[in-house]
N, C-alpha and C positions, 0 to 999 in steps of 0.2 A: 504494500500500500504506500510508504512511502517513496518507493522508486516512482512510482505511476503518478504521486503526490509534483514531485521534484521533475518528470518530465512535461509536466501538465505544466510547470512555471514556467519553461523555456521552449514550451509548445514544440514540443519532441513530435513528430508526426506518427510516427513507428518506431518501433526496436524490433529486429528481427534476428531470429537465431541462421547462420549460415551455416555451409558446411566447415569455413575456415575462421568461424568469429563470430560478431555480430556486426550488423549495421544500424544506424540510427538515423534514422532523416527527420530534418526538421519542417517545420510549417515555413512559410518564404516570408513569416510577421514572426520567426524567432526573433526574442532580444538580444541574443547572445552575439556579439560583435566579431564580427570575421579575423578581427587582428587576434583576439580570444581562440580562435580555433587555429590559426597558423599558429602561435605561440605553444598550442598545445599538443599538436601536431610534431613542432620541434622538438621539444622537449621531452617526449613519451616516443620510443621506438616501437614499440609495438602497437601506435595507432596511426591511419592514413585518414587522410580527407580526397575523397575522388572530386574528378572535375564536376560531378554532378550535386554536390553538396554533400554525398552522405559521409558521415564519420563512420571508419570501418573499425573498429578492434580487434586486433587478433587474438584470439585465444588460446594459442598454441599453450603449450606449459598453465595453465591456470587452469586449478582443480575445478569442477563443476559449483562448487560451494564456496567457491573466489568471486564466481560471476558477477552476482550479485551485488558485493560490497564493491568490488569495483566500475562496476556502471555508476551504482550511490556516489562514490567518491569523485570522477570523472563530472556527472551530473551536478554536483555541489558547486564544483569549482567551475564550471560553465555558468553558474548561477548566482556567484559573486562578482 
């Protein structure tokens, strides 16, 4: 509930389970500021931004019960 809470702020459109991660697109009225997602993009190897807007994460190495607190955590800091 609060991940759904927290994507609902930053008008997250979807989060979708992949076969390599997840993806998350956002509404084209997210607040969260483009320089916010290149920044976070830089700084985190294991996440891409495709040319179409969606944030991709990869999942490789994180247990199934990582998932979660790491979307939270990603999501927070998209929200500050």
């Amino acid at each position: 509930m609060r991940l759904r809470l927290l994507a609902e702020r930053v008008l997250v459109k979807s989060i979708d389970r992949e076969r390599d991660g997840i993806a998350i697109k956002f509404h084209e009225k997210t607040p969260v500021q483009p320089q916010k997602l290149v920044e976070l993009v830089s700084a985190s190897p294991g996440i891409v931004l495709s040319p179409n807007g969606v944030l991709k994460i990869q999942s490789a190495g994180l247990m199934p019960n990582e998932i979660f607190p790491s979307l939270r955590s990603l999501l927070l800091e998209l929200a500050s």
